[in-house]
Residue frames relative to the residue before (quaternion, step in Angstrom):
aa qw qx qy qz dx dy dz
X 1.0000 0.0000 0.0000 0.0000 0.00 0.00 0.00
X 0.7597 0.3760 -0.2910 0.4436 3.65 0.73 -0.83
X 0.5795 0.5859 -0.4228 0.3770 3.32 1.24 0.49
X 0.5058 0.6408 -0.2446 0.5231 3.43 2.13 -1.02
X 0.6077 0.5718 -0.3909 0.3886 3.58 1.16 -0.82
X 0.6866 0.4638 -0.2571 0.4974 3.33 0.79 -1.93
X 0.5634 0.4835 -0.5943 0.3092 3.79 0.39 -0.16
X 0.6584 0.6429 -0.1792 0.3481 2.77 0.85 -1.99
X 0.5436 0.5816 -0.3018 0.5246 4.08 1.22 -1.03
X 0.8553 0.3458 -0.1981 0.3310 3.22 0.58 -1.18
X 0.4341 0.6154 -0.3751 0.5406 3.30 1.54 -0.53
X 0.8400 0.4001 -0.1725 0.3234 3.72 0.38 -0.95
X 0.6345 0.3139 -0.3862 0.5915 3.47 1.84 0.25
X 0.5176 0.4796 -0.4919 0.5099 3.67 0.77 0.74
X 0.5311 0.4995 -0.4691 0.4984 4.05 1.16 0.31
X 0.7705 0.4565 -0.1043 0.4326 3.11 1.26 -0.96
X 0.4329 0.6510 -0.2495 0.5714 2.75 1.38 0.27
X 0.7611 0.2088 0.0314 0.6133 3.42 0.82 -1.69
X 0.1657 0.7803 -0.5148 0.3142 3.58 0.95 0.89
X 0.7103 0.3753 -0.2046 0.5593 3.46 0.86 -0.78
X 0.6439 0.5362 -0.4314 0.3344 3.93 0.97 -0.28
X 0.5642 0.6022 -0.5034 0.2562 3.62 1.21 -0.47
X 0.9384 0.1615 0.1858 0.2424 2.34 -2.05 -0.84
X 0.8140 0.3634 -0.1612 0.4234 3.79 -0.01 -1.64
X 0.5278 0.6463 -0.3671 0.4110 3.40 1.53 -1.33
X 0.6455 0.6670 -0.1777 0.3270 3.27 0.45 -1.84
X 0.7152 0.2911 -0.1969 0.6042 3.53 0.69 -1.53
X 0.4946 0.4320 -0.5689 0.4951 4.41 0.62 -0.65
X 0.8480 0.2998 -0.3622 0.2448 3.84 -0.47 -1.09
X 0.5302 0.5973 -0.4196 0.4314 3.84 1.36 0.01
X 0.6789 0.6338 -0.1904 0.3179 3.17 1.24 -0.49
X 0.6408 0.5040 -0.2475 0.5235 2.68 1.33 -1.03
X 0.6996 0.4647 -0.3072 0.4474 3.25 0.97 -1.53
X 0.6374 0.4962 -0.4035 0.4298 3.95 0.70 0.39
X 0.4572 0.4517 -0.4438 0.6245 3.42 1.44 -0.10
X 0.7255 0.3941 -0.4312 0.3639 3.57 -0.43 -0.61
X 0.6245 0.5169 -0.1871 0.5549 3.45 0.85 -1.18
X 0.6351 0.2711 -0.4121 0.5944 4.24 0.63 0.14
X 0.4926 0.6898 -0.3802 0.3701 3.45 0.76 -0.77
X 0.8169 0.3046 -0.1270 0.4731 3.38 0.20 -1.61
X 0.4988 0.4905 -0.4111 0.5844 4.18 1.40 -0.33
X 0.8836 0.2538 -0.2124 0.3312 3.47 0.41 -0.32
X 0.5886 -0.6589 0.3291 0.3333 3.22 1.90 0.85
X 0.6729 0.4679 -0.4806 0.3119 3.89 0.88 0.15
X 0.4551 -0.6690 0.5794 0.0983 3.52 -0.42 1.44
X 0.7354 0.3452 -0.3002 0.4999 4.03 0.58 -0.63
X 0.5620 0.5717 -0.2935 0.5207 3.82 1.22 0.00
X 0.7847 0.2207 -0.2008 0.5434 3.14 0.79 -0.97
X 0.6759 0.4095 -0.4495 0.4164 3.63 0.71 0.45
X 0.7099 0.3456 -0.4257 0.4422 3.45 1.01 0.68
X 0.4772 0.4849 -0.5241 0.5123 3.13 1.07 1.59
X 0.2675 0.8040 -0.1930 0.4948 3.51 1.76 0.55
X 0.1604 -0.7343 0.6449 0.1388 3.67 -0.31 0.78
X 0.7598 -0.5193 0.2390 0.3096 3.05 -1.40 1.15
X 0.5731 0.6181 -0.1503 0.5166 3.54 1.41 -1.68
X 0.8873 0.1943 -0.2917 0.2998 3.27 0.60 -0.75
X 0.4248 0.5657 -0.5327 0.4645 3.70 1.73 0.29
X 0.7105 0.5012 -0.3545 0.3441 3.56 0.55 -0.73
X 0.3852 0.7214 -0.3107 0.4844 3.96 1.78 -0.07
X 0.4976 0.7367 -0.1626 0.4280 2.51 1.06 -2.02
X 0.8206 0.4755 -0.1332 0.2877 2.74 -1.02 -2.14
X 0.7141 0.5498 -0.1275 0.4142 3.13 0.36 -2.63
X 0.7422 0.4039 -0.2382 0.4789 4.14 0.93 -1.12
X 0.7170 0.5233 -0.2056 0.4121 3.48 0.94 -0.73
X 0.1182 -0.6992 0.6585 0.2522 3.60 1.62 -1.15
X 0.7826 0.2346 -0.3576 0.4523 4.15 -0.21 0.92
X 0.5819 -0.6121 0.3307 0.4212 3.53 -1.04 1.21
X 0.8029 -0.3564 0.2972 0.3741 3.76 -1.65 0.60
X 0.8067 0.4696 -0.2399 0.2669 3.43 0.60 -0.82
X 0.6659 0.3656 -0.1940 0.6207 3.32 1.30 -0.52
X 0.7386 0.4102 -0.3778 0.3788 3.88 1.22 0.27
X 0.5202 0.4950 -0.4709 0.5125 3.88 1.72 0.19
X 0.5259 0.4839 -0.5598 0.4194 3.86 0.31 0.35
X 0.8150 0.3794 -0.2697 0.3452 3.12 0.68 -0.55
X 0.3438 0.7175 -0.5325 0.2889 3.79 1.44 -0.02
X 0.2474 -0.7230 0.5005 0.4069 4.33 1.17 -0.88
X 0.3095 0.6212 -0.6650 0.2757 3.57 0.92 0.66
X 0.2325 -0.8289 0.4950 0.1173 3.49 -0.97 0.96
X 0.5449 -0.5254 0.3162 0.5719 3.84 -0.63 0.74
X 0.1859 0.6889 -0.6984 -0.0568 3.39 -1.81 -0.40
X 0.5327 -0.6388 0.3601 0.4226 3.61 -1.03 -0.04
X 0.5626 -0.5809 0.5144 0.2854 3.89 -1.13 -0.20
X 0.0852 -0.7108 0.6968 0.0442 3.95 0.02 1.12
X 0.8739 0.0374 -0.0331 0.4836 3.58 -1.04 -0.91
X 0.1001 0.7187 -0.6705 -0.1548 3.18 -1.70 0.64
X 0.0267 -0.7419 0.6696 0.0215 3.47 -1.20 0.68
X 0.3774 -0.6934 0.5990 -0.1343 2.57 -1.90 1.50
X 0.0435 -0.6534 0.7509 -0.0859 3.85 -0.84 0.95
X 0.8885 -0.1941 0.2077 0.3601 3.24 -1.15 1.17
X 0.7870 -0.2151 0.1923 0.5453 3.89 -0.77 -0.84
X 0.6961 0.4970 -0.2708 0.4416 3.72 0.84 0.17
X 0.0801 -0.8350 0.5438 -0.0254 3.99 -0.69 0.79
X 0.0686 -0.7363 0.6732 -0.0028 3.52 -1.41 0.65
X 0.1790 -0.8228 0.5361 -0.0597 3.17 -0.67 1.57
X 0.1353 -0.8285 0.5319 0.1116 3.61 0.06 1.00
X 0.4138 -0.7428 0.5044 0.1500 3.77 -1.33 1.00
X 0.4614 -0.6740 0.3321 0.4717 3.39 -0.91 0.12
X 0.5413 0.6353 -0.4000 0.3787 3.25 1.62 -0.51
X 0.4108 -0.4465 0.4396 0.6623 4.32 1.61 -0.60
X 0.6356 0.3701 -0.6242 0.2635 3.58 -0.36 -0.86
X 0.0361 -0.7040 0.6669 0.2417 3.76 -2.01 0.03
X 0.5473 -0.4880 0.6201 0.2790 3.56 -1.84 0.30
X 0.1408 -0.7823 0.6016 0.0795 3.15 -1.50 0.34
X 0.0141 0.8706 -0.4898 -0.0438 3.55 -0.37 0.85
X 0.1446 -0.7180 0.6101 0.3022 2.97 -1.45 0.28
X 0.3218 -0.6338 0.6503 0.2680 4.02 -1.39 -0.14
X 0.1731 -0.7374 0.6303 -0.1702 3.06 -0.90 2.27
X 0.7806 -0.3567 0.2738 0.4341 3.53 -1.30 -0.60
X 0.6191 0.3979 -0.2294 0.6370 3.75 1.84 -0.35
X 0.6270 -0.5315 0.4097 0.3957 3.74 1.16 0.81
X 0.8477 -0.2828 0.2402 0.3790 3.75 -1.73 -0.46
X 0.0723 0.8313 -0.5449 0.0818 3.63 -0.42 1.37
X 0.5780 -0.6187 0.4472 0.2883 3.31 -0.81 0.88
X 0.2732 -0.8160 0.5092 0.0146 3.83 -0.15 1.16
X 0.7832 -0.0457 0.1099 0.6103 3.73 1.16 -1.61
X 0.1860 0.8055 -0.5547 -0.0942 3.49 -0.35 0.25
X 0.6313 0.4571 -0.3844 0.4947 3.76 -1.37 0.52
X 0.3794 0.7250 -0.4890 0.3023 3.66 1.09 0.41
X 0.1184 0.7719 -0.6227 0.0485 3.42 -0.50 0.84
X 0.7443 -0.3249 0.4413 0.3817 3.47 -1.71 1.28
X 0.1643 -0.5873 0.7880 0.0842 3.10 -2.07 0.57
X 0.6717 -0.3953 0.4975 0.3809 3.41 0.38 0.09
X 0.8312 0.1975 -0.1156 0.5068 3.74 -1.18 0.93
X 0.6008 -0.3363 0.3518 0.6342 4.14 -1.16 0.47
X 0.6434 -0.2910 0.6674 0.2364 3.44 -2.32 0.29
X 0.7854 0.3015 -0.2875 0.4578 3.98 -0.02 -0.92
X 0.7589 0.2764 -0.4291 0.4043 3.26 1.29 0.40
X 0.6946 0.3646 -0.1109 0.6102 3.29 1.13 -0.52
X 0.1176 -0.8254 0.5465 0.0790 3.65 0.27 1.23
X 0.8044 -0.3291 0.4221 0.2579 3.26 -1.85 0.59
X 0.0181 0.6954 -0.7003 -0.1601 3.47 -0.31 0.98
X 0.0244 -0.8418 0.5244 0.1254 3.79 -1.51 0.73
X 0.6347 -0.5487 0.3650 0.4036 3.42 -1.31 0.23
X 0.6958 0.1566 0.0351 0.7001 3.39 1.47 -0.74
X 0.1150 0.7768 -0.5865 0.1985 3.64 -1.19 0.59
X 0.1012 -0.8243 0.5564 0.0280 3.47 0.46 1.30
């Protein structure tokens, strides 16, 4: 029996654990990553920088020398839609149909856009990281 427990313990702090991977996560980080993504098809630079993590308007900003809004139109990340999203705990990767993906993380203002314009180098990701247009 005290082995059926510890399963049962452990089974039940890995739900809790992945509490944030279901369902809701999944549809918060598609969401956002479609606001940014209408944002930038429709040219509004103040739309798509409050779907931005703090770290990464201030990247932004700091690389561009011009406030957040009038420098993510210019990053040439182009709209597209959002196939797969996947979620780990407080962190997200939103894959495009075009390949490029977003990366988010989930802060005190929920699901913010962390990197976007990340396209594959070539070879696994843990070897060949994500070059992006942005990356906070």
């Amino acid at each position: 029996m005290p082995a059926r427990l510890a399963h049962v313990a452990a089974l039940g702090l890995a739900l809790a654990l992945c509490a944030g991977c279901g369902g809701g996560a999944r549809t918060d980080v598609r969401s956002v990553s479609e606001r940014f993504l209408l944002a930038l098809g429709e040219h509004d630079g103040a739309a798509a920088c409050a779907t931005l993590s703090e770290q990464a308007r201030t990247q932004l900003e700091d690389d561009e020398g011009k406030p957040c809004a009038d420098a993510v139109t210019g990053l040439g990340v182009q709209a597209s839609s959002v196939g797969r999203v996947q979620v780990y705990m407080i962190n997200a990767k939103a894959d495009l149909a075009d390949g490029d993906s977003l990366f988010l993380s989930d802060g005190q203002d929920g699901w913010r856009l962390d990197a976007v314009g990340c396209k594959p180098q070539g070879g696994k990701p843990a070897d060949e990281p994500y070059d992006c247009a942005l990356e906070a």
